[in-house]
C-alpha positions in Angstrom: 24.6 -17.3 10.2 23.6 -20.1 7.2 26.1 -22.6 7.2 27.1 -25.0 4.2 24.3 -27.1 2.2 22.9 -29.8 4.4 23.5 -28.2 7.3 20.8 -27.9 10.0 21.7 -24.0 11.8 20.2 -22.1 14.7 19.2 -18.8 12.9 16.0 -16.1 13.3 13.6 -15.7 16.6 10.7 -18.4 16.3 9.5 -20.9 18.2 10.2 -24.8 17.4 13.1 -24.7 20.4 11.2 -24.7 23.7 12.7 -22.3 26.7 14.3 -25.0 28.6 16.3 -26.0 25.3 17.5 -22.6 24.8 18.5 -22.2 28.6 21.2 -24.5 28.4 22.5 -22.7 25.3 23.1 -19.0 26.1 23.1 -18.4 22.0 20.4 -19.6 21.3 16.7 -17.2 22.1 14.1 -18.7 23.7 11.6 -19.4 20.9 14.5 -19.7 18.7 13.6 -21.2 15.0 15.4 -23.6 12.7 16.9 -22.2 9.6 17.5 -25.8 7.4 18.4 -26.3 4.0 17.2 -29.5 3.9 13.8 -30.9 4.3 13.4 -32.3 7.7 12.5 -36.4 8.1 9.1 -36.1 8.7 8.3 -33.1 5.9 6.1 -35.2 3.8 3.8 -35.5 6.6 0.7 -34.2 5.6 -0.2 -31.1 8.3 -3.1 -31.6 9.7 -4.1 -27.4 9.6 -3.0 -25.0 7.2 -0.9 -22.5 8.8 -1.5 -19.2 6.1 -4.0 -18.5 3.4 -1.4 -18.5 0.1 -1.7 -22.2 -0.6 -4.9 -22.4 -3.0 -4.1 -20.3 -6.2 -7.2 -21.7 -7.9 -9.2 -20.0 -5.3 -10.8 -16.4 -6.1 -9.6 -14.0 -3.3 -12.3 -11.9 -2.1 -12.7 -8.5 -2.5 -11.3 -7.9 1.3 -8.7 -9.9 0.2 -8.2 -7.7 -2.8 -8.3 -4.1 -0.8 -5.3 -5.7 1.7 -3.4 -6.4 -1.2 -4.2 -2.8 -2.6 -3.0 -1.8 1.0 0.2 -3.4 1.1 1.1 -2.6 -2.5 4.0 -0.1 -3.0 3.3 2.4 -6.1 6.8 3.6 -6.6 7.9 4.4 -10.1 11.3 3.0 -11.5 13.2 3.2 -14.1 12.6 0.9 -17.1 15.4 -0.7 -19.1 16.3 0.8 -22.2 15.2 -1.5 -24.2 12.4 -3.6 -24.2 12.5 -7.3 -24.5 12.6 -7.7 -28.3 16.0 -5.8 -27.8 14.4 -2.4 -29.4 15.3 0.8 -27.8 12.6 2.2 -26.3 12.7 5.2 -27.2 12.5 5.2 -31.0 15.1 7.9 -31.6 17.5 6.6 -34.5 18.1 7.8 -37.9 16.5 11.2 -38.1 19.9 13.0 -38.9 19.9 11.3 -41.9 15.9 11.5 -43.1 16.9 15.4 -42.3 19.7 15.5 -45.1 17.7 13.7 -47.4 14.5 16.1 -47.0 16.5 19.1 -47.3 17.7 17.5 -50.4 14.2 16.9 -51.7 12.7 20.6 -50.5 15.6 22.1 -52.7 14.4 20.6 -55.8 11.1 21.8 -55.4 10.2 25.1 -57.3 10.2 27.8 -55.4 11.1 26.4 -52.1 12.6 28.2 -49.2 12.2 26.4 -45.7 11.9 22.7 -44.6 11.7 21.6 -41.1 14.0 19.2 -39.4 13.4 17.4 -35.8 16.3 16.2 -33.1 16.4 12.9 -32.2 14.6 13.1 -28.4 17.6 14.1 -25.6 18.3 13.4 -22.3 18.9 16.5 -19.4 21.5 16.0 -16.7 19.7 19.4 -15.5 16.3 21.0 -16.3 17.3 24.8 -17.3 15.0 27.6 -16.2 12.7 27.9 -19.0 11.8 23.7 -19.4 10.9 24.7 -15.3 8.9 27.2 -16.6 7.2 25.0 -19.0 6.7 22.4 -16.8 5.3 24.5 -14.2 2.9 26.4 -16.2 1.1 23.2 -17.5 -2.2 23.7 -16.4 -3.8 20.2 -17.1 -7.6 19.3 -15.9 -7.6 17.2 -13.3 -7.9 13.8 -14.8 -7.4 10.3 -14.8 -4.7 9.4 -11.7 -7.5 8.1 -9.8 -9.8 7.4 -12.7 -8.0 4.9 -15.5 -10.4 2.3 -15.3 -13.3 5.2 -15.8 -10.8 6.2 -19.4 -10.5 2.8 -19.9 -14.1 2.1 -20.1 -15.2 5.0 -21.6 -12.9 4.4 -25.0 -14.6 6.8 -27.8 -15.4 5.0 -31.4 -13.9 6.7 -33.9 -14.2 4.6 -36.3 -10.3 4.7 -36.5 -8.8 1.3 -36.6 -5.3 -0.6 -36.8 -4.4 -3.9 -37.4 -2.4 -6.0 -35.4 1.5 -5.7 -36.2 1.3 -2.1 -37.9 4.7 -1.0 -38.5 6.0 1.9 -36.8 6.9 3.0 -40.3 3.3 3.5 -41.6 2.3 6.4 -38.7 4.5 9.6 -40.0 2.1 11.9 -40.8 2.7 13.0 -44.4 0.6 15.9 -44.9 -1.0 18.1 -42.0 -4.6 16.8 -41.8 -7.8 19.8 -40.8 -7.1 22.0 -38.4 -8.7 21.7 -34.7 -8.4 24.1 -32.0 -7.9 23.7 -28.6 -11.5 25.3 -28.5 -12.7 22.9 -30.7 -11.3 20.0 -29.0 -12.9 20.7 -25.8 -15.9 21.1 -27.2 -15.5 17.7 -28.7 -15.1 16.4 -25.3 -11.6 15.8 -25.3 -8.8 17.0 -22.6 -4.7 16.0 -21.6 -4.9 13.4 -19.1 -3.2 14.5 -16.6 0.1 13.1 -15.8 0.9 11.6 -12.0 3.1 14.1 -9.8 5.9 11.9 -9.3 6.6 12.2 -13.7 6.9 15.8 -13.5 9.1 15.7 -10.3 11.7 13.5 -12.0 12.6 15.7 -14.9 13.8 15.3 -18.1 15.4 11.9 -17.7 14.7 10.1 -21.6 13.5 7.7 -19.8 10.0 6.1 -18.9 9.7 5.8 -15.0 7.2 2.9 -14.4 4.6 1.5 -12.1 2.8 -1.6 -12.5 0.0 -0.2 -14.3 1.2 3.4 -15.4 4.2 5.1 -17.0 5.7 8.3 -17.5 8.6 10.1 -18.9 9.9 13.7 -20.3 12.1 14.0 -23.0 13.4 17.0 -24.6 13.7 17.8 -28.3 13.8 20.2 -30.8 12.5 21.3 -34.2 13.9 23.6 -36.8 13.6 25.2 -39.7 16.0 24.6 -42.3 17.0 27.4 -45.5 16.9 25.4 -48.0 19.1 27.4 -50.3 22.2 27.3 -47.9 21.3 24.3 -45.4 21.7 26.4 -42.3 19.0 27.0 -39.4 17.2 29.7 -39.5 14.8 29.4 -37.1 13.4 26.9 -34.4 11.5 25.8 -31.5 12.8 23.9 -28.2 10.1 22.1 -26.5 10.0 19.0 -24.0 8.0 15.7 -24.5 5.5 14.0 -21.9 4.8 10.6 -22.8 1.8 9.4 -20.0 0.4 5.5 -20.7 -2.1 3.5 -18.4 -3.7 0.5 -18.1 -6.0 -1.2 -15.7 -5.9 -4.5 -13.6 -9.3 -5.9 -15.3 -9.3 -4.6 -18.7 -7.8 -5.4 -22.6 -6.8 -2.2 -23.4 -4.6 0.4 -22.5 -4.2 4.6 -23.1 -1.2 6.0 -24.2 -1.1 10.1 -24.3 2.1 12.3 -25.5 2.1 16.3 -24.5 4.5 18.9 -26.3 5.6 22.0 -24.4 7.2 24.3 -26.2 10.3 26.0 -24.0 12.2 28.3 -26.2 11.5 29.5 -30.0 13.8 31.7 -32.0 14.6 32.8 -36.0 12.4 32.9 -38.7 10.1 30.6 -40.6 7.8 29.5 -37.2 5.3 31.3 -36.7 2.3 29.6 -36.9 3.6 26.1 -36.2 1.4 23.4 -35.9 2.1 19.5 -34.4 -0.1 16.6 -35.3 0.7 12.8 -34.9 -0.3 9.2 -35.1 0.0 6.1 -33.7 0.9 2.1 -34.2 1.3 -1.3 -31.9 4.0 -3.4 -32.2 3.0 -7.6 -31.0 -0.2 -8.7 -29.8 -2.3 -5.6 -29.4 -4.2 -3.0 -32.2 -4.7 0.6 -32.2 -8.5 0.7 -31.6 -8.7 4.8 -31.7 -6.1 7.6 -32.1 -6.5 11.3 -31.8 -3.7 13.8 -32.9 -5.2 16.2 -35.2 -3.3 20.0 -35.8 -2.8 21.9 -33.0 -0.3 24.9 -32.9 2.5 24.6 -30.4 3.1 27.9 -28.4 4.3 29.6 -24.8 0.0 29.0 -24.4 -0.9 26.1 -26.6 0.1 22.3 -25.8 -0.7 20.2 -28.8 -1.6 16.6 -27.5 -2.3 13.5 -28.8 -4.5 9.9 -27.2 -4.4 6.4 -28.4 -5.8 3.7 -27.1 -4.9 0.2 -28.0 -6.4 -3.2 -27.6 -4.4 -6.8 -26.3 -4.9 -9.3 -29.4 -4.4 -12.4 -27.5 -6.8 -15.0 -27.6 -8.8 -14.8 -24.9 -11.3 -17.6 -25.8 -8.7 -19.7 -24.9 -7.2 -20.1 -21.2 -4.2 -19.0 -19.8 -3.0 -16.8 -22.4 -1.0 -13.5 -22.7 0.9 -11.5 -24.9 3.2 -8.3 -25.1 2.4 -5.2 -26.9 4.3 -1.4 -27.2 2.4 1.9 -28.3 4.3 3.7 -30.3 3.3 7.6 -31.0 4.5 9.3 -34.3 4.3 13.6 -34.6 5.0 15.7 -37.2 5.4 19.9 -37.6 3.9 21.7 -40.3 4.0 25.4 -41.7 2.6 27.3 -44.4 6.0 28.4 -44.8 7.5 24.9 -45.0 8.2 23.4 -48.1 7.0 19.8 -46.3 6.1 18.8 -42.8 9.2 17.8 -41.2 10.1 14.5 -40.5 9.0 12.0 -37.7 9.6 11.9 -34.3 9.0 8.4 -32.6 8.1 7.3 -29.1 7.4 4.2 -27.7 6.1 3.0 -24.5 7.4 0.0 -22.7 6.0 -3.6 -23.0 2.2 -4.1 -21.7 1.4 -7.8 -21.1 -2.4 -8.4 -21.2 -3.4 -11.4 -20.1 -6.2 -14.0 -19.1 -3.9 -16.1 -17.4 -4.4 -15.2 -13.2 -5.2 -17.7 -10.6 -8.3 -17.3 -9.5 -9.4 -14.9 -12.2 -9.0 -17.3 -15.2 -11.8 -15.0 -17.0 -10.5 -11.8 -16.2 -8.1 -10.0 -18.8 -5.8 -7.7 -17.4 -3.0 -5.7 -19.0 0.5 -4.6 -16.8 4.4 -2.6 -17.5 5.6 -6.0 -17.9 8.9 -4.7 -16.5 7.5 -3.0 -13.3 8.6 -5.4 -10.7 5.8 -5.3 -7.8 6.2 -4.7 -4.7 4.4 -5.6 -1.2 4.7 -4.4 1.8 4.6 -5.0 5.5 5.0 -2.8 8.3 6.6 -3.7 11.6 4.1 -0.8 13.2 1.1 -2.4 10.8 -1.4 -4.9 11.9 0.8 -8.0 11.7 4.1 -6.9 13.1 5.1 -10.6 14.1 4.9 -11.5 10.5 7.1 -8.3 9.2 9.3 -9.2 12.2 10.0 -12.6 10.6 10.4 -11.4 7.1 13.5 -9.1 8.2 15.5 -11.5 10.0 14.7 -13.8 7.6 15.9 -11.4 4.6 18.7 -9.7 6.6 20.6 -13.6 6.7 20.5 -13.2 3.2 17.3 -15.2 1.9 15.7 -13.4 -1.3 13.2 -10.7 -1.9 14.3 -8.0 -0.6 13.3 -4.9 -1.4 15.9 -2.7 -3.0 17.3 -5.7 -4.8 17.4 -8.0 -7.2 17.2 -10.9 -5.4 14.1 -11.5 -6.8 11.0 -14.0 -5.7 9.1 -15.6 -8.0 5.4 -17.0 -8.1 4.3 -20.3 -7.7 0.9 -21.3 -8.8 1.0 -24.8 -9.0 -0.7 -26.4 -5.7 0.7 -29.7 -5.3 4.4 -27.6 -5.3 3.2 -25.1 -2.5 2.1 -27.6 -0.2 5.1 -29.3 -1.2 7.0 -26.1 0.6 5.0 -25.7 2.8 5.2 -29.4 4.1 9.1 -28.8 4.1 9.2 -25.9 6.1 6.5 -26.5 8.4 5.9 -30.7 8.6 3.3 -31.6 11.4 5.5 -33.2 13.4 6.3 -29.5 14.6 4.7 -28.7 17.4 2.3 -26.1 17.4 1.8 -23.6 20.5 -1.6 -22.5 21.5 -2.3 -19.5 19.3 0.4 -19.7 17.1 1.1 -21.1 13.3 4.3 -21.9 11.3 5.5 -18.9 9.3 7.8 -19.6 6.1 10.5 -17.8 4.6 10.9 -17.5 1.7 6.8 -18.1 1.0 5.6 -21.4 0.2 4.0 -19.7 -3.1 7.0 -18.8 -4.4 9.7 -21.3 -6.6 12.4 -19.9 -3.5 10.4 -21.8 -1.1 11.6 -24.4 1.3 11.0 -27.4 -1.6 12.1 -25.8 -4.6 14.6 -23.7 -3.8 17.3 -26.0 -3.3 18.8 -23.6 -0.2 18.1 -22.2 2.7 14.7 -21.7 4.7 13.2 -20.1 7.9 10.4 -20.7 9.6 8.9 -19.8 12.9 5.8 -19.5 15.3 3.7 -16.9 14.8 0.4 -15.4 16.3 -2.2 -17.5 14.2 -4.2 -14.2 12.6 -1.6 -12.5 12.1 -0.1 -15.5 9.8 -3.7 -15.9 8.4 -4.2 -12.3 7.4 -1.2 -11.7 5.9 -1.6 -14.9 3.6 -4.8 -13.5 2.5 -2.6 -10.0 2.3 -0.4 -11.6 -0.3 -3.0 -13.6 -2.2 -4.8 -10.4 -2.7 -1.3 -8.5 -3.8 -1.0 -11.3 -6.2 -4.6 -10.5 -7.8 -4.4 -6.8 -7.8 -0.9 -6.7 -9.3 -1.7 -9.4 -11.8 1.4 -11.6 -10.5 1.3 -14.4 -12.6 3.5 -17.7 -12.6 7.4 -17.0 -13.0 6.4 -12.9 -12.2 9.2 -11.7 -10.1 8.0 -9.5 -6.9 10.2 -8.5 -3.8 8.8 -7.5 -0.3 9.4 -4.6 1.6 9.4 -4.3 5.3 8.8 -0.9 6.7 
């Protein structure tokens, strides 16, 4: 138990208190650690041995380093907030009851006209019904790029098709069906879906993205119809769900956004022969680079599909920079019935960050969901059980970063601050025994350590390699996740 500020407690199993000490007080563990929330008298002592690896952020981490921070990285999709940091929805949905009046308005001054083509604005499902199951489940996508983004990434076609930075959402609705291509014909070109990670399909039809650190996904559900444009009524339509796939990769400036259309249910006149075709924009500091959503009929056996790829604008001559960006993909429907392709439906990813700003990779641009809060991990089964031993206790008396929270930590990159913590938390006056180290909690890299925080602390002895190998652990976590200064991250202990 923490008492008030200023208070010096007896908390989490350690080692500063010898075994005699703790024999004359039956609560108290042998090996027993002090919780403080105050730096101890002789913290500004310089130690005279590092106890963990996490206090040089300047330092490159090697590539072992790197692969124990893969390890220990949880990839578990969330949900992303609604709206993205500008205060945008997301998902672009808005307006398109009233673009629908005002086309059926226009069609019916045209001569001769009989149909136009309205969309739904993009739905949530409480429940998937049994034929959006069947069109999920009969999605036969290559197998593609869940293990291969960087490959994608690398590989970016030039089409020649270019963007510039800050193109409106408003200039992508496709006015007029452009050339035909079909699905033979894109193969043949070399193009195929990406295909979309497990876990997106699994979740349903949600209308929401459901986010990693470096990939999204969601399913939405929507509808277009076909409108008589002599009475107003429907006449015909097609029901189809939405798979919005985007990734991006630790070491590169761009990032791939894909959208899928699955058509579920169709019914009435007027749609046979449907096609879909689409576009794309980039809202802040990135560019479309290369889009690809040409006409492709939508059926029980055909998946129209488009792919955009867009490039981070930020200045990466300079240091330390880094800048936001959302892709945001634009479809139309055309028929040769239709008086005009109907209007635009609109979806946006979350924010990528891209940035040149990591410790140790000042060089290195790398692009991230911005809102994907990462996660590492440490098993109490795992190879440095003492440390994962600490980092419970420590978290279940209430200090932050727990996983399943928001009791977030946050990085610290500045040097002089971390050995500042880790001075507090672990002066040299402490004695150290043979084969152990000092252990802090909540990490000296972090703005919640013993320093900065302003509250409460633990520490305790630890085998030496274990403490040494996890600091390498998290300094290779902070690298592969592209955890920069101020990031939030919370640790989970398995």
């Amino acid at each position: 138990m923490l008492l008030s500020a200023g208070a010096v407690t007896l908390g989490l199993l350690g080692s500063s208190l010898g075994a005699a000490q703790a024999a004359d007080d039956p609560a108290v563990a042998p090996d027993t650690s002090l919780t403080t929330s105050v730096a101890d008298p002789a913290a500004d002592e310089p130690s005279s041995a590092p106890d963990a690896s996490d206090s040089d952020p300047d330092a490159a981490p090697s590539a072992d380093d790197i692969a124990l921070g893969a390890d220990g990285t949880v990839e578990e999709p969330t949900a992303a907030p609604p709206t993205a940091e500008d205060g945008e929805p997301v998902a672009l949905i808005g307006g398109q009851k009233t673009a629908c009046d005002d086309q059926v308005k226009a069609a019916a001054a045209a001569p001769d006209a009989q149909y136009t083509a309205c969309t739904s604005p993009l739905e949530p499902a409480d429940e998937l019904s049994s034929a959006e199951n069947s069109a999920l489940s009969r999605s036969d996508v290559p197998a593609g790029t869940s293990a291969t983004e960087s490959a994608v990434l690398a590989a970016v076609p030039d089409t020649g098709q270019q963007a510039s930075p800050q193109q409106d959402a408003e200039d992508t609705p496709v006015v007029s069906a452009p050339a035909d291509e079909s699905r033979a014909a894109v193969t043949a070109s070399g193009r195929s879906p990406w295909k979309e990670p497990q876990w997106c399909i699994d979740t349903g039809v949600k209308s929401t993205w459901y986010i990693e650190r470096m990939r999204g996904c969601g399913i939405w559900r929507s509808e277009v119809n076909a409108i008589d444009v002599r009475t107003g009524r429907k006449v015909g339509g097609i029901k189809y769900l939405v798979v919005g796939y985007s990734f991006s990769a630790r070491d590169a400036k761009n990032w791939a956004y894909q959208v899928r259309l699955l058509e579920v249910t169709r019914w009435g006149r007027a749609m046979t022969g449907t096609k879909a075709s689409g576009s794309a924009a980039c809202t802040g500091k990135c560019k479309v680079t290369n889009k690809s959503f040409p006409a492709q009929a939508i059926n029980s056996s055909a998946e129209p599909y488009g792919q955009f790829f867009m490039d981070t604008t930020i200045n990466t001559s300079a240091s330390k920079q880094r800048g936001t960006g959302r892709s945001i993909a634009s479809w139309t429907f055309s028929n040769s019935q239709w008086v005009a392709p109907s209007d635009a439906t609109k979806l946006s990813t979350v924010e990528v960050r891209c940035d040149n700003a990591l410790p140790g990779a000042p060089r290195q641009v790398g692009c991230v969901n911005l809102a994907a809060v990462p996660v590492i991990s440490y098993s109490l089964t795992g190879p440095w059980p003492e440390v994962a031993k600490h980092i419970k206790d420590a978290q279940a008396t209430g200090l932050p970063g727990k996983y399943g929270t928001t009791h977030y930590l946050t990085r610290l990159t500045n040097g002089s601050k971390i050995t500042e913590n880790r001075r507090t938390a672990c002066p040299s006056s402490l004695p150290r025994p043979a084969g152990k180290s000092c252990d802090e909690y909540p990490f000296a890299s972090t703005w919640q350590g013993a320093r900065y925080s302003g509250g409460p602390f633990s520490r305790r002895m630890i085998n030496a390699s274990q403490n040494t190998d996890a600091g390498r652990a998290l300094n290779g976590f902070y690298t592969y996740s592209r955890v920069l200064e101020g990031d939030r991250f919370l640790v989970w202990i398995r």
